[in-house]
C-alpha angles and dihedrals in degrees: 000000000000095000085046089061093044093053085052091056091050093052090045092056093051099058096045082047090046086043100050091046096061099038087059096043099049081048087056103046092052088046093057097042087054127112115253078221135066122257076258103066111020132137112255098235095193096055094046087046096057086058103049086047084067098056106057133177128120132006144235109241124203126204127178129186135212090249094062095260117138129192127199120197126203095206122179107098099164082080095033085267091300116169108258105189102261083057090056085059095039086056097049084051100050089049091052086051092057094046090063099044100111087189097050122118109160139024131204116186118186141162124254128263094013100308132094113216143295105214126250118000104251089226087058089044098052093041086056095034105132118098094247086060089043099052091039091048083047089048089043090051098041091054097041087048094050094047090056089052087057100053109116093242134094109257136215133187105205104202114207107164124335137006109187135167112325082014094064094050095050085059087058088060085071140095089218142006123200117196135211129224106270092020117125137200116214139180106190112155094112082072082057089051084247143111120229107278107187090074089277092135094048091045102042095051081052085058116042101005142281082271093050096041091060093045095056093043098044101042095037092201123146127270120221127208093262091048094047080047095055101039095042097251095106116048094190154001119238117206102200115095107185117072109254091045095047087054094047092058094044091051078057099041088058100038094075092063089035090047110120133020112001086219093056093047088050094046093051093051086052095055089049091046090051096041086053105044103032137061114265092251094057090031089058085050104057080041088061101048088041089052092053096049086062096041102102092358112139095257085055088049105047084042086063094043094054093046084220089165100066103034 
């Protein structure tokens, strides 16, 4: 009888535990899939997707590994791996796709042929070049951005090159961003006579200050591995110059953040996502129900029996 009701207890825990896992998973997906703007003032997708379909060239390539390791090319380097517009909506794709990789733990995301990326493609730019295009591509970019910085992996930006403009931007999207000898980050929209328009601004005050921000902005100089390093922009750099040995130092660069559960490492992104984007009540909340999907899972067991720690 007693080992019956324990047997009942056990069976208990585990649906509770089945149940909260996927209401929460099925809270954070749609989460993640929403518009960072109301049903008010929100871009129409399918108006602004007829017209860069119009406007082709590269691609945006997605790779994943059985280890959970994804990485995302910006490939076009005819045009210094600028965004044509089927590239805008590539990107946006590939982003919905790894919102929806259960075994995922990390993200790298690179440019082709040892450069990052250089923003919009001008051709794209002049044939879009009245204000309404421009609003509706900014919308396009700011939702897609904030999507990938949502993603429950850990993120990392790999700068080979150059950054500029809406490349810049696009490493602020990030969790991370490694440099190599010789890369640059630059924000150079004031030469445009713009201001960054794919959330660039807002992200990149949340990452190296309200002073540093408006210097970066203002002065539109570069900035060099040593001054991204000193400032917080940069979290490492890399000493590898050549391609494959440049990606090789950032997967173990990462490795040491993705190593382990992939539920545990998702879960922990979550927790940082929620803590930075809601208000503490609410943040406190998703913490919670994230804390009890993990309470009795298999990675929380195995943990206990292992006395890992105290050892």
């Amino acid at each position: 009888m007693v080992a019956q009701g324990e047997c009942r207890v056990q069976m208990a825990m585990f649906c509770i535990h089945k149940c909260l896992k996927c209401g929460l998973r099925n809270q954070i997906l749609q989460q993640r899939g929403l518009s960072v703007y109301t049903s008010v003032y929100r871009v129409n997708e399918d108006d602004i997707k007829e017209k860069l379909q119009q406007l082709p060239g590269g691609s945006i390539d997605l790779q994943k590994d059985q280890n959970g390791i994804a990485t995302l090319i910006i490939n076009n380097p005819e045009r210094k791996n600028a965004f044509s517009g089927t590239m805008m909506l590539d990107f946006r794709d590939r982003v919905e796709e790894l919102e929806h990789w259960t075994n995922g733990k990390g993200l790298i995301m690179r440019g082709a042929e040892n450069t990052f990326c250089s923003g919009s493609d001008l051709s794209a730019v002049k044939a879009m070049s009245n204000p309404e295009d421009g609003l509706s591509i900014c919308m396009f970019m700011q939702n897609t951005l904030t999507r990938l910085l949502r993603l429950p992996l850990i993120s990392v930006a790999l700068v080979q090159g150059k950054a500029l403009g809406g490349g810049a931007e696009v490493t602020t999207a990030c969790d991370f961003r490694l440099t190599t000898s010789g890369s640059e980050i630059r924000f150079v929209h004031k030469l445009m006579g713009l201001v960054p328009g794919w959330g660039g601004a807002t992200r990149l005050i949340k990452l190296i200050g309200y002073r540093n921000a408006l210097k970066l902005l203002s002065s539109a100089q570069p900035v060099n591995p040593a001054t991204g390093l000193k400032i917080g922009l940069v979290d490492e750099i890399l000493t590898s110059t050549d391609e494959a040995g440049c990606l090789e130092e950032a997967e173990n660069w990462l490795n040491q953040y993705t190593n382990g559960s992939s539920q545990i490492i998702r879960a922990i992104k979550n927790v940082v996502v929620s803590g930075r984007e809601l208000s503490q009540e609410e943040s406190l909340k998703n913490e919670k129900s994230i804390f009890g999907t993990l309470w009795g899972s298999p990675a929380n067991l195995k943990a206990l029996a292992q006395n890992i720690k105290h050892n």
